[in-house]
LOKOLKE-913382 format. One record per residue: residue number from 1; x, y, z of N, C-alpha, C in turn. Coordinates in Angstrom, 3 decimals. Layout:
// residues N
  num       n.X       n.Y       n.Z      ca.X      ca.Y      ca.Z       c.X       c.Y       c.Z
  NUM         X         Y         Z         X         Y         Z         X         Y         Z
...
END
This chain:
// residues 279
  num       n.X       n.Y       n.Z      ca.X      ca.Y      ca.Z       c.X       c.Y       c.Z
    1    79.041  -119.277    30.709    78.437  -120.356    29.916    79.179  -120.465    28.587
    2    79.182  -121.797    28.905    80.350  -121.692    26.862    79.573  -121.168    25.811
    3    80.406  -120.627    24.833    79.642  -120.038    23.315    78.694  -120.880    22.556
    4    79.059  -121.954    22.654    77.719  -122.892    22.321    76.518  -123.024    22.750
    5    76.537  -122.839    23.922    75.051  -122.288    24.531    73.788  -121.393    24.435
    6    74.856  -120.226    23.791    74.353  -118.972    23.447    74.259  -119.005    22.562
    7    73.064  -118.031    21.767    72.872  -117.270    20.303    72.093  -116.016    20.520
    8    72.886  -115.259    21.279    71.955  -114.072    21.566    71.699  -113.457    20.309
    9    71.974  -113.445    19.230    71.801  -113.104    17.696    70.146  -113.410    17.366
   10    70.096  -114.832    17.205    69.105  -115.903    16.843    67.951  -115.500    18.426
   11    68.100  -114.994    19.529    67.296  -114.859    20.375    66.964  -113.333    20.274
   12    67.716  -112.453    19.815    67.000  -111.052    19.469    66.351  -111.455    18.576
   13    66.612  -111.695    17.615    66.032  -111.750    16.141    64.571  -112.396    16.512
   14    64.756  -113.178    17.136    63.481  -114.039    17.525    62.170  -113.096    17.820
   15    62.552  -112.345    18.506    61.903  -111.593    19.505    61.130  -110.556    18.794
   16    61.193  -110.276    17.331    60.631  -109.531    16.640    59.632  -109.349    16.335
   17    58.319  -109.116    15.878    57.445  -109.179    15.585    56.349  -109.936    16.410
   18    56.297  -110.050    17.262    55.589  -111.209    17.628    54.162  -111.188    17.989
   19    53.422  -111.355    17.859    52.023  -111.155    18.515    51.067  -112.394    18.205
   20    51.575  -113.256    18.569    50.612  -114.413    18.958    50.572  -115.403    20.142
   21    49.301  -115.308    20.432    49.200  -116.317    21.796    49.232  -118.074    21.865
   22    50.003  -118.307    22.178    49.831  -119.945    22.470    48.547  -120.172    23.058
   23    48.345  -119.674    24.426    47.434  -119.592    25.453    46.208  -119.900    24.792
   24    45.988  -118.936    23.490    44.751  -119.018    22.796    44.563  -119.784    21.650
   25    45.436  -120.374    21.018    45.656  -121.847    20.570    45.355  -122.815    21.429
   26    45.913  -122.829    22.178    45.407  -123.918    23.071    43.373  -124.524    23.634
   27    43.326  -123.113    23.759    42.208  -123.023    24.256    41.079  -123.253    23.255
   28    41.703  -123.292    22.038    41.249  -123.708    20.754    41.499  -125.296    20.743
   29    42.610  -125.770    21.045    42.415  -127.394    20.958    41.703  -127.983    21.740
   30    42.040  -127.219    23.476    41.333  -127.983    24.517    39.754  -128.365    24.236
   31    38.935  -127.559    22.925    37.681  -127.802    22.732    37.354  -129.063    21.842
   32    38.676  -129.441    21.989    38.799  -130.855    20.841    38.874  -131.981    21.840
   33    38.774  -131.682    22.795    39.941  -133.141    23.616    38.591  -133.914    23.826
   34    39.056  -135.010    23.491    37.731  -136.043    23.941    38.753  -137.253    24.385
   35    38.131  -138.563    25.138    38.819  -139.788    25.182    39.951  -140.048    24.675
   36    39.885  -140.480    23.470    40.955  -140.826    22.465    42.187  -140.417    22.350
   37    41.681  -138.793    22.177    42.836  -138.033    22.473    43.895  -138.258    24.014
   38    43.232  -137.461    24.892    43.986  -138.033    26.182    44.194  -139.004    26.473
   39    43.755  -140.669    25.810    44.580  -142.088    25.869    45.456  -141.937    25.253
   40    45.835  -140.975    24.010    46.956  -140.965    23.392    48.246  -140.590    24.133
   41    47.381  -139.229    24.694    48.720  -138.326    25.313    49.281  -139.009    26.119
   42    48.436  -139.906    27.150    48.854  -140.513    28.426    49.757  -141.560    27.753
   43    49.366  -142.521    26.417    50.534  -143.489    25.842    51.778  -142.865    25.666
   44    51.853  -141.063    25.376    53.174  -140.587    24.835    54.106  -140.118    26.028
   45    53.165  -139.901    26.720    53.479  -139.169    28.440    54.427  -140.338    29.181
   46    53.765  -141.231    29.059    54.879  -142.408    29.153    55.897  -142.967    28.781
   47    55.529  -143.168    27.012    56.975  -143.477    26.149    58.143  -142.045    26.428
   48    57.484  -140.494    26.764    58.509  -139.742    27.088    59.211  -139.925    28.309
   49    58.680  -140.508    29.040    59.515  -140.764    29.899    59.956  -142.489    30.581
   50    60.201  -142.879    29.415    61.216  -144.079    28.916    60.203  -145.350    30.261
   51    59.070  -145.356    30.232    59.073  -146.354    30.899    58.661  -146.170    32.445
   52    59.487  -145.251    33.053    60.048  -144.762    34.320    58.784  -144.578    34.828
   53    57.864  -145.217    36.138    56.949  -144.612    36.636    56.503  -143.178    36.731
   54    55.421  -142.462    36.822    54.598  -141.632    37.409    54.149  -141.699    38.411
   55    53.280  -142.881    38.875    52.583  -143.124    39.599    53.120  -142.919    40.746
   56    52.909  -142.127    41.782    53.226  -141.719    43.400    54.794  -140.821    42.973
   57    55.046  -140.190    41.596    56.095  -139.112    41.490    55.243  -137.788    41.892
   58    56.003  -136.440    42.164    56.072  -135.588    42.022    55.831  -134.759    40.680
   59    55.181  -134.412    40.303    54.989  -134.409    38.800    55.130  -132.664    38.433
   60    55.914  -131.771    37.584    55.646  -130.775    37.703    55.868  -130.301    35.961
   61    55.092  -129.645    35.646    54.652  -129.496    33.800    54.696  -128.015    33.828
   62    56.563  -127.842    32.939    56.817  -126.290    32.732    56.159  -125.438    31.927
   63    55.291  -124.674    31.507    54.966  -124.474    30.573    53.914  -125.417    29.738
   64    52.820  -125.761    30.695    51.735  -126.806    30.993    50.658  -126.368    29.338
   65    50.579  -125.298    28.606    49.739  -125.193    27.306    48.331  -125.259    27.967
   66    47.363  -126.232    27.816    46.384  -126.660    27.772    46.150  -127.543    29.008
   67    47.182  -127.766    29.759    47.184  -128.452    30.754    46.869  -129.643    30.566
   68    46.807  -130.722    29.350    46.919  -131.992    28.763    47.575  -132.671    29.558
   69    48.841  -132.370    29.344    50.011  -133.482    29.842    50.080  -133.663    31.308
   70    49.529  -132.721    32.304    49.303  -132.219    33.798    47.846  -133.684    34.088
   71    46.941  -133.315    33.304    45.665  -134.559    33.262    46.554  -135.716    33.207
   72    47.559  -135.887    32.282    47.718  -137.324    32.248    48.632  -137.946    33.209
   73    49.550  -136.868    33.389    50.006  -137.784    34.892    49.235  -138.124    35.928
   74    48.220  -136.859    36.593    46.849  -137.369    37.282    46.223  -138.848    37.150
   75    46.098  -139.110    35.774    45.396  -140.454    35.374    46.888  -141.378    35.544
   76    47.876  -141.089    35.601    48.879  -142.270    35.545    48.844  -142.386    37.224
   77    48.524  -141.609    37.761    48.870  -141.626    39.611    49.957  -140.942    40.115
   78    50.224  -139.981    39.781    50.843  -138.866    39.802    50.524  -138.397    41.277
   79    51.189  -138.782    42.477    51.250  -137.848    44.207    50.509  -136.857    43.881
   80    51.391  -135.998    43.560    51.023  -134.490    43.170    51.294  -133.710    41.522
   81    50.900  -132.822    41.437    51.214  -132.250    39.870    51.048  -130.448    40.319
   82    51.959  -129.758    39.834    51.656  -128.937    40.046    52.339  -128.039    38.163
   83    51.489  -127.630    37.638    51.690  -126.410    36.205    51.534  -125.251    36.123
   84    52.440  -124.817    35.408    52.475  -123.586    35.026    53.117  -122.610    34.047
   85    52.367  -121.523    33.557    52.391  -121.319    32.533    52.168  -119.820    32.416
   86    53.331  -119.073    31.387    53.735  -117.911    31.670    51.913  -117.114    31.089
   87    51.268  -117.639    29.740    50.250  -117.378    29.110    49.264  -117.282    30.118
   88    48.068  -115.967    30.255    47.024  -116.055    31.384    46.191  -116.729    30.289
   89    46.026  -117.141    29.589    44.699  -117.838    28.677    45.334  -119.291    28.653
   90    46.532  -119.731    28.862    47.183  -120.674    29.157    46.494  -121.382    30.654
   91    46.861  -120.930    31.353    46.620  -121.058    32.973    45.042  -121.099    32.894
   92    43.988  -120.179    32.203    42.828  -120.519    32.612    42.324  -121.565    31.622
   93    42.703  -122.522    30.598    42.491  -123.029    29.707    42.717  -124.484    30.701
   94    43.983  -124.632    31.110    44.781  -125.773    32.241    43.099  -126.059    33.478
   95    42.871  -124.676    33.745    42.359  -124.802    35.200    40.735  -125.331    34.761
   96    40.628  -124.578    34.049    39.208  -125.494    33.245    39.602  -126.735    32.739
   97    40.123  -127.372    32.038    40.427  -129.115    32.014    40.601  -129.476    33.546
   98    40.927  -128.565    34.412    41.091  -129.696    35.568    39.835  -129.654    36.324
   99    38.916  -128.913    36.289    37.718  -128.267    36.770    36.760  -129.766    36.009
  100    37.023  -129.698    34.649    35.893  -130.547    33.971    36.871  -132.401    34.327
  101    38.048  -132.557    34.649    38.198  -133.827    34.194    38.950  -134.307    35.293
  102    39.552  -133.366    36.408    40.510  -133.826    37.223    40.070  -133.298    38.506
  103    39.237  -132.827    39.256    38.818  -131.859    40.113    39.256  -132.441    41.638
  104    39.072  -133.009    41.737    39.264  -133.673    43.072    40.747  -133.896    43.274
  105    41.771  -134.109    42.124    43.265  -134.410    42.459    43.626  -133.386    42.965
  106    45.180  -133.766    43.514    45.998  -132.580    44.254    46.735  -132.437    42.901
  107    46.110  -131.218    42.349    46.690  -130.498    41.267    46.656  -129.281    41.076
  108    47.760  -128.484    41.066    47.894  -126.862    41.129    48.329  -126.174    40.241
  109    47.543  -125.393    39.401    47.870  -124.495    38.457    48.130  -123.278    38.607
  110    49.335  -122.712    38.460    49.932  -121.344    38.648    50.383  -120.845    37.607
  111    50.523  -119.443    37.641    51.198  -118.286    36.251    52.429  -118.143    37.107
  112    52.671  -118.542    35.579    54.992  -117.671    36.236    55.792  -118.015    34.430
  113    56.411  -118.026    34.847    57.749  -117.874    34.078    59.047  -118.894    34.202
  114    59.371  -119.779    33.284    60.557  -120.741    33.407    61.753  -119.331    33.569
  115    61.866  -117.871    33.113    62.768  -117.274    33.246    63.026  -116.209    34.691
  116    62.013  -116.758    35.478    61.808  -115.863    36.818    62.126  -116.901    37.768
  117    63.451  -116.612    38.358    64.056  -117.603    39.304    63.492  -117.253    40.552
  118    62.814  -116.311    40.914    62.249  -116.456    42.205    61.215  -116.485    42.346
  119    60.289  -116.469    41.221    59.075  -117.597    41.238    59.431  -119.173    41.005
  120    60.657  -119.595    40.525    60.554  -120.760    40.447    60.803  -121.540    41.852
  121    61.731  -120.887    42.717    62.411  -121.023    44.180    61.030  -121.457    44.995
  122    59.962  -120.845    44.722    58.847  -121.013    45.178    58.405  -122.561    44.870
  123    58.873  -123.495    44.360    58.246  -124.732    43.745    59.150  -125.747    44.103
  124    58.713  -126.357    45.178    59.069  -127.688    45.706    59.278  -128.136    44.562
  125    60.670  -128.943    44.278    61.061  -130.196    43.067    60.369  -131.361    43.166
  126    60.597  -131.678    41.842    59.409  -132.878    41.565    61.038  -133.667    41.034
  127    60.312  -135.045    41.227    60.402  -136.255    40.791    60.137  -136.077    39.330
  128    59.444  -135.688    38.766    59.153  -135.831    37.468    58.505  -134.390    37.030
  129    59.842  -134.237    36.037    59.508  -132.760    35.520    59.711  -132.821    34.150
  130    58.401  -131.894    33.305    58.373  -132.056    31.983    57.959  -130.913    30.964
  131    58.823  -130.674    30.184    58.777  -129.282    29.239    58.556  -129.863    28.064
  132    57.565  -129.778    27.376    58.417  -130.002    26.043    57.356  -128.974    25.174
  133    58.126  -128.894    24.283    58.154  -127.491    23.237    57.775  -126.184    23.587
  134    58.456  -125.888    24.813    58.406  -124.820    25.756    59.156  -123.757    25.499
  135    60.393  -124.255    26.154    61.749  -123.351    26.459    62.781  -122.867    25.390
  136    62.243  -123.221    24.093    62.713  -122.958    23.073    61.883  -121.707    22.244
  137    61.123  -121.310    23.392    60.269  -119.969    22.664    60.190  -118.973    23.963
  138    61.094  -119.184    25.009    61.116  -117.951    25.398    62.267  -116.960    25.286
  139    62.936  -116.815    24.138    64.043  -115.970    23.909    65.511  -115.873    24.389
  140    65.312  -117.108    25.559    66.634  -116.980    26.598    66.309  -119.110    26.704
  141    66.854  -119.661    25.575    66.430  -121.217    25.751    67.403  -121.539    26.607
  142    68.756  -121.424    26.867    69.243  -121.774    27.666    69.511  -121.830    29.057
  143    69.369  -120.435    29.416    68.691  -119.678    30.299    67.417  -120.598    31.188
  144    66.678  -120.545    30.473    65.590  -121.543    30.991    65.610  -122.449    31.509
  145    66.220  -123.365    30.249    67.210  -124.864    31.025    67.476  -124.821    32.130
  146    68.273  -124.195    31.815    69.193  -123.840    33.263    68.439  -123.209    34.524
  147    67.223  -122.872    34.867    66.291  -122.722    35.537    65.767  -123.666    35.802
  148    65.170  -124.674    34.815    64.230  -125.769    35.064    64.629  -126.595    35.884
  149    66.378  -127.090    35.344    67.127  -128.018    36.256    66.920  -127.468    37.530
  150    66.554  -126.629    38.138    66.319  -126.493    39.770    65.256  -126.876    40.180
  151    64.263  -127.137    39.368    62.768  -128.177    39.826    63.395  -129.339    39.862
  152    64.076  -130.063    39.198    64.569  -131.615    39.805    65.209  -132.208    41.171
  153    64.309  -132.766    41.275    64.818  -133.741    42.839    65.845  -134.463    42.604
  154    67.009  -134.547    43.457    67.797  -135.508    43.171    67.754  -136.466    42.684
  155    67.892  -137.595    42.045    67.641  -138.866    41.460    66.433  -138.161    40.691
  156    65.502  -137.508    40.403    64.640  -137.459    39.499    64.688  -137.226    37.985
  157    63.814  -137.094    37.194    63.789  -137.562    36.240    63.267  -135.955    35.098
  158    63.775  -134.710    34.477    63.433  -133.942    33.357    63.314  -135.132    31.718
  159    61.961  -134.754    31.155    61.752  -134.690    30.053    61.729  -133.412    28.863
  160    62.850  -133.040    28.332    62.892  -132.111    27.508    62.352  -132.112    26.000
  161    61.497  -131.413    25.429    60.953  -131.501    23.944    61.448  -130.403    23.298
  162    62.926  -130.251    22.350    63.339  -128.704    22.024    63.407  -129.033    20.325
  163    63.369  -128.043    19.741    63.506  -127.910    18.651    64.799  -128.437    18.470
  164    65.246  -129.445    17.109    66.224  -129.119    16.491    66.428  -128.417    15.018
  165    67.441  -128.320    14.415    67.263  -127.120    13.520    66.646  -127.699    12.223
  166    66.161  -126.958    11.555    65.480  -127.568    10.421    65.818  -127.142     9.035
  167    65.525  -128.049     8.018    66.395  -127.238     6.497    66.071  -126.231     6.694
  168    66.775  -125.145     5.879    65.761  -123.954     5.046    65.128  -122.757     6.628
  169    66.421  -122.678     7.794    65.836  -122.070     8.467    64.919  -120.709     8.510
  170    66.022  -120.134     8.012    65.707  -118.592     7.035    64.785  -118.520     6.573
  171    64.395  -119.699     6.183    62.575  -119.678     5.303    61.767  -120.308     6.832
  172    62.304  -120.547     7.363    61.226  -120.815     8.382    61.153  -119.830     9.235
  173    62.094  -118.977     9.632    62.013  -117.785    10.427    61.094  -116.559     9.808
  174    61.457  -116.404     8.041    60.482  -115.624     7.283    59.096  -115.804     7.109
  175    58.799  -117.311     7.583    56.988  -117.585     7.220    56.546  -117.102     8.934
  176    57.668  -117.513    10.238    57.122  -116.889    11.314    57.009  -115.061    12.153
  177    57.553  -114.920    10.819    57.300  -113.418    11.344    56.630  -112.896    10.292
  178    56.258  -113.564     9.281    55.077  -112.804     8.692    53.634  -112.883     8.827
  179    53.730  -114.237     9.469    52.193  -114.636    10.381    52.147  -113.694    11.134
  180    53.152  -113.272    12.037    53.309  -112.230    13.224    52.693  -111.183    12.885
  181    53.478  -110.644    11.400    52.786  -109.303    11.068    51.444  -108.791    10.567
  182    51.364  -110.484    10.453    50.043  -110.228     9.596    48.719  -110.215    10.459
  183    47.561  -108.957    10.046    46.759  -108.837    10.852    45.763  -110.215    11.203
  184    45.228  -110.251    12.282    44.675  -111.029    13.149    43.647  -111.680    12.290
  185    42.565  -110.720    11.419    41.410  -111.420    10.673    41.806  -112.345    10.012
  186    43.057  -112.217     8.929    43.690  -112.506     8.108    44.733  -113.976     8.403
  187    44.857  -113.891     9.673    45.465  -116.016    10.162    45.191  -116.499     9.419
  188    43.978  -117.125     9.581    43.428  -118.338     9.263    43.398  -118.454     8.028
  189    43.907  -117.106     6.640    44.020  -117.774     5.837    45.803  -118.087     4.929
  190    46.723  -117.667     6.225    47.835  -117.859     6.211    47.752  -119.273     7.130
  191    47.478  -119.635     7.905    47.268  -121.377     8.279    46.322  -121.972     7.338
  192    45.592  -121.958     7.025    44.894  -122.732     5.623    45.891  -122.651     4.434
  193    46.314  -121.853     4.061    47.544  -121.933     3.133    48.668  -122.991     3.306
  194    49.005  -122.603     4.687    50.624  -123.335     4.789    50.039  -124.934     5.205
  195    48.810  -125.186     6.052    48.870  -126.322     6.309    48.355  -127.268     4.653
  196    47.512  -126.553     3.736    47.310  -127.011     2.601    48.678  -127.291     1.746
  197    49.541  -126.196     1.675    50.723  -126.974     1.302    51.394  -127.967     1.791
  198    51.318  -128.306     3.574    51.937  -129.422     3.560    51.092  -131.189     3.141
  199    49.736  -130.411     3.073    48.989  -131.995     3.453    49.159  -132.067     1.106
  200    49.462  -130.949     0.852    49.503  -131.289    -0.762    51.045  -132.158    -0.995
  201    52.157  -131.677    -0.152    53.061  -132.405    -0.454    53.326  -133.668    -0.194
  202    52.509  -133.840     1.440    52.412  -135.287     1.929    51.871  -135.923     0.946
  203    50.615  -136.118     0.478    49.891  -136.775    -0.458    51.064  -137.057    -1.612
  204    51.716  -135.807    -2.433    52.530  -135.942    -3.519    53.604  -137.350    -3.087
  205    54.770  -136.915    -2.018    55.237  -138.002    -1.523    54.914  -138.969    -0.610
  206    54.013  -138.649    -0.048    53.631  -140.709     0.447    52.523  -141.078     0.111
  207    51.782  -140.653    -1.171    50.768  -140.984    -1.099    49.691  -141.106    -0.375
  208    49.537  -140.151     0.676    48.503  -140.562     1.980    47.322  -139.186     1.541
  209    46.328  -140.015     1.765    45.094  -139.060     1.640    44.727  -138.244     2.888
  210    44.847  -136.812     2.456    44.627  -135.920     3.116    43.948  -135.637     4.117
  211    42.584  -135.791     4.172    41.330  -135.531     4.850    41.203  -136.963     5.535
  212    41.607  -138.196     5.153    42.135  -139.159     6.412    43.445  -138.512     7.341
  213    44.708  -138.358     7.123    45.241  -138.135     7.403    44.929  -136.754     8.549
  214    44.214  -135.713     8.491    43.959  -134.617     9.601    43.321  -135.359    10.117
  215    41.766  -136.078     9.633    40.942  -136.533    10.642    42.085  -137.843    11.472
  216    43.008  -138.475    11.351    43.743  -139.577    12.297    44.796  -138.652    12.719
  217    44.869  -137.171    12.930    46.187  -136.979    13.425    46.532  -137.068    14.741
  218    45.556  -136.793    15.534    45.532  -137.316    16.475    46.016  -138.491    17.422
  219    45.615  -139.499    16.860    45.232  -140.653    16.781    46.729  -141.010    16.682
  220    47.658  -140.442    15.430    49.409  -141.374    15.259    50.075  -140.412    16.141
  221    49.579  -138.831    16.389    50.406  -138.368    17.347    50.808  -138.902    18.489
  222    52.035  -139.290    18.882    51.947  -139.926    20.375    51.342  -138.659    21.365
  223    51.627  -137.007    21.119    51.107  -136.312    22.457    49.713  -136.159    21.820
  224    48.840  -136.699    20.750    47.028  -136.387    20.568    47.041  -135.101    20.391
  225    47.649  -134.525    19.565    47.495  -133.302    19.127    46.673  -133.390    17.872
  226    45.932  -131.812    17.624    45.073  -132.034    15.999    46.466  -131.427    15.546
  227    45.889  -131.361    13.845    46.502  -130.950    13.033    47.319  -129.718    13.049
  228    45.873  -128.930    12.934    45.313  -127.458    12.518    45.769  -126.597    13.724
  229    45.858  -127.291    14.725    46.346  -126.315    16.020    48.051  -126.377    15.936
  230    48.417  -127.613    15.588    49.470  -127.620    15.539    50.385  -126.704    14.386
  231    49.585  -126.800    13.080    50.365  -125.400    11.886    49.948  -124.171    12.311
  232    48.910  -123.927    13.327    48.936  -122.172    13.699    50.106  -122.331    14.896
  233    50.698  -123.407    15.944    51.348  -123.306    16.572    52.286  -122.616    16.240
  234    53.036  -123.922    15.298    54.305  -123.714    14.315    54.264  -122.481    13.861
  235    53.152  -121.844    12.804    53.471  -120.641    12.257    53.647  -119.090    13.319
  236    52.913  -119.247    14.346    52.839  -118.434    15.117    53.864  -118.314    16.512
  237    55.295  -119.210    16.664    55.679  -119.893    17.231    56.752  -119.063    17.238
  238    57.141  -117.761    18.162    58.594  -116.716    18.363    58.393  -116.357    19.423
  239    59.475  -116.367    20.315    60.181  -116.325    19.593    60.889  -118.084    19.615
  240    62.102  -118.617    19.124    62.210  -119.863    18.275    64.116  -119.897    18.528
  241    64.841  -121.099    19.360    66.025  -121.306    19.292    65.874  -122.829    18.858
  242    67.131  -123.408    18.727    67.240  -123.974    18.143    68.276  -125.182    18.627
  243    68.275  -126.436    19.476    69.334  -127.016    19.766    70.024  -128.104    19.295
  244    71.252  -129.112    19.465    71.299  -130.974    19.442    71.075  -131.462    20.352
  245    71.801  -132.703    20.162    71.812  -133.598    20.957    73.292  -133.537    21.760
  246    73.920  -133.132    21.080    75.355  -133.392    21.293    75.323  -131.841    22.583
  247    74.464  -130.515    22.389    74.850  -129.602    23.354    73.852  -129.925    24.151
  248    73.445  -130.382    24.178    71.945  -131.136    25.064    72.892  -131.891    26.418
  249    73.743  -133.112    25.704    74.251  -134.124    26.614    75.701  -133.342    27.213
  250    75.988  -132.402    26.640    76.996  -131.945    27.108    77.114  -130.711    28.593
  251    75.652  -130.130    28.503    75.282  -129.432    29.052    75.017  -129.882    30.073
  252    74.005  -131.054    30.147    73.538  -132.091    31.110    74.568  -132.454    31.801
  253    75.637  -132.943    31.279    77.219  -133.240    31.962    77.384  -132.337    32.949
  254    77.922  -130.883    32.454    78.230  -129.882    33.109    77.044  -129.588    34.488
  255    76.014  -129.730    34.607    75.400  -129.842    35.819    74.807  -130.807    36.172
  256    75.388  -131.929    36.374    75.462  -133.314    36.870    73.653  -133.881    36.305
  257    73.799  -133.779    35.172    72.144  -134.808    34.769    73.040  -135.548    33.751
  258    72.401  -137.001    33.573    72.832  -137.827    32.890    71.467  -138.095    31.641
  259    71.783  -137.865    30.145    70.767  -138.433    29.624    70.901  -139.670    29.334
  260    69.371  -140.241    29.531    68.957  -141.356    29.510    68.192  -141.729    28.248
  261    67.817  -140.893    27.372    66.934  -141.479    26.052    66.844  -140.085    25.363
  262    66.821  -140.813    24.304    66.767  -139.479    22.923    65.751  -139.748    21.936
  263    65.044  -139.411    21.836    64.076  -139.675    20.849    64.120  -138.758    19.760
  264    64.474  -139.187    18.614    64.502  -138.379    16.856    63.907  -137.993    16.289
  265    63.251  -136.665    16.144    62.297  -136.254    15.163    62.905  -136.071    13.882
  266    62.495  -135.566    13.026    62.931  -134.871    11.561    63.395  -133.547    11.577
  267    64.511  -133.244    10.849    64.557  -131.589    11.185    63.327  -130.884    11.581
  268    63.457  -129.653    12.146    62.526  -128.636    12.715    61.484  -129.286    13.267
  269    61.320  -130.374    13.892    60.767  -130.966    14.951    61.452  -131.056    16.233
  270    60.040  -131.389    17.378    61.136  -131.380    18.365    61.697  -132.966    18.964
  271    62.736  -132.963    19.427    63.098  -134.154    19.768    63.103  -133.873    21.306
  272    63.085  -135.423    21.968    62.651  -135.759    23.054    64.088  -136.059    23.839
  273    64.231  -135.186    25.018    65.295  -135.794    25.900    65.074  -136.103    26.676
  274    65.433  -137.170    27.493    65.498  -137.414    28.803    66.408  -137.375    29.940
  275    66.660  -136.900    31.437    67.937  -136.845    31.983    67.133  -137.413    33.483
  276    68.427  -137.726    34.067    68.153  -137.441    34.998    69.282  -137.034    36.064
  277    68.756  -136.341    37.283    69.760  -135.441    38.314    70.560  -136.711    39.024
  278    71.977  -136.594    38.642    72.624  -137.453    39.481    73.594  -137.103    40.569
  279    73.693  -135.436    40.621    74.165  -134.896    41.379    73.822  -133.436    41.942
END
């Protein structure tokens, strides 16, 4: 694999400290999801994938969180869906949303690993396969990639959501491993901190009022995410690589996917790729 691919440096380092669960974040938002929210996700579930039907695809969600995005292909008409997710509070968080909102679809929730190729061998390819802000936190991002691309059906369609790099990394790697270290009672007032500094700076530069702004976050998110789940994400979020666009499309080259849409976040957000298998 070319040197650009790799940062086994930036993927040890990652790997340090870590002790926080997504799984249980999640299971913290899923107690949020009402209507609104999942009309959102299903509007973003779509714009991520440029347009391109769901309806009667193959649908398969790497690293499924909360099992959100798995519901909304269901509601778009999604054949089949099948998620999964390395987190066991992950997987039972998924299987309860589908229990309360999806029960009757052909939808299958399993535990595995984007880095265990012979659990993945196990998974008929989908038509429509979708990661996003996944594979950039399991220590081996490329690696992964390069796994996932074997769920795609020929002509089908990966949606990728990866980090790109953000100012001031060093300071962002130092606020995520000190959440790490820091004992468990004690979170919530390292996320009340950091998310108060950002909603103090938003206000400073755009003028937007705060306590509107969490209560609508939802609401402008295209995936209907809250706030508050989202800065314990972020802070709790290692291990953490880092990609472009430019090794994104180049990579895609090298094993015959063509991207089809790029969507731009702001540094240390993730941006949206799209490909699809043309060979």
């Amino acid at each position: 694999m070319p040197q650009t691919f790799v940062n086994q440096e930036a993927a040890q380092r990652a790997r340090r400290h870590i002790g926080f669960s997504f799984g249980a974040n999640w299971r913290k938002f899923a107690r949020t999801l009402d209507e609104p929210r999942i009309a959102q996700a299903e509007a973003g579930l779509r714009a991520s994938f440029g347009g391109h039907a769901i309806a009667g695809e193959r649908f398969i969600d790497v690293g499924c969180g909360s099992g959100l995005f798995s519901l909304c292909a269901t509601r778009l008409g999604a054949a089949e869906v099948v998620s999964f997710d390395v987190d066991p509070v992950s997987v039972a968080t998924a299987v309860a949303l589908k229990r309360r909102h999806a029960a009757a679809t052909a939808w299958t929730v399993l535990r595995g690993s984007a880095l265990d190729r012979a659990f993945l061998a196990g998974i008929q390819p989908g038509t429509r396969v979708y990661s996003w802000g996944v594979l950039h936190h399991t220590g081996a991002m490329w690696e992964a990639i390069d796994n996932v691309l074997t769920l795609v059906a020929p002509g089908g369609l990966l949606c990728l959501g990866l980090y790109n790099r953000p100012y001031l990394a060093p300071v962002h790697m130092a606020l995520k491993q000190t959440y790490n270290r820091t004992p468990g009672p004690l979170r919530p007032c390292m996320v009340g901190g950091y998310g108060a500094a950002l909603l103090v700076a938003r206000t400073l530069w755009r003028r937007q009022n705060p306590v509107a702004y969490v209560r609508g976050y939802g609401r402008r998110s295209m995936r209907g995410m809250s706030f508050w789940r989202d800065v314990e994400d972020w802070l709790g979020g290692l291990p953490i690589e880092y990609c472009t666009e430019a090794e994104i499309r180049t990579f895609g080259d090298a094993h015959g996917f063509e991207l089809l849409q790029v969507i731009q976040r702001p540094p240390g957000a993730n941006n949206e790729y799209l490909l699809r298998r043309v060979s």
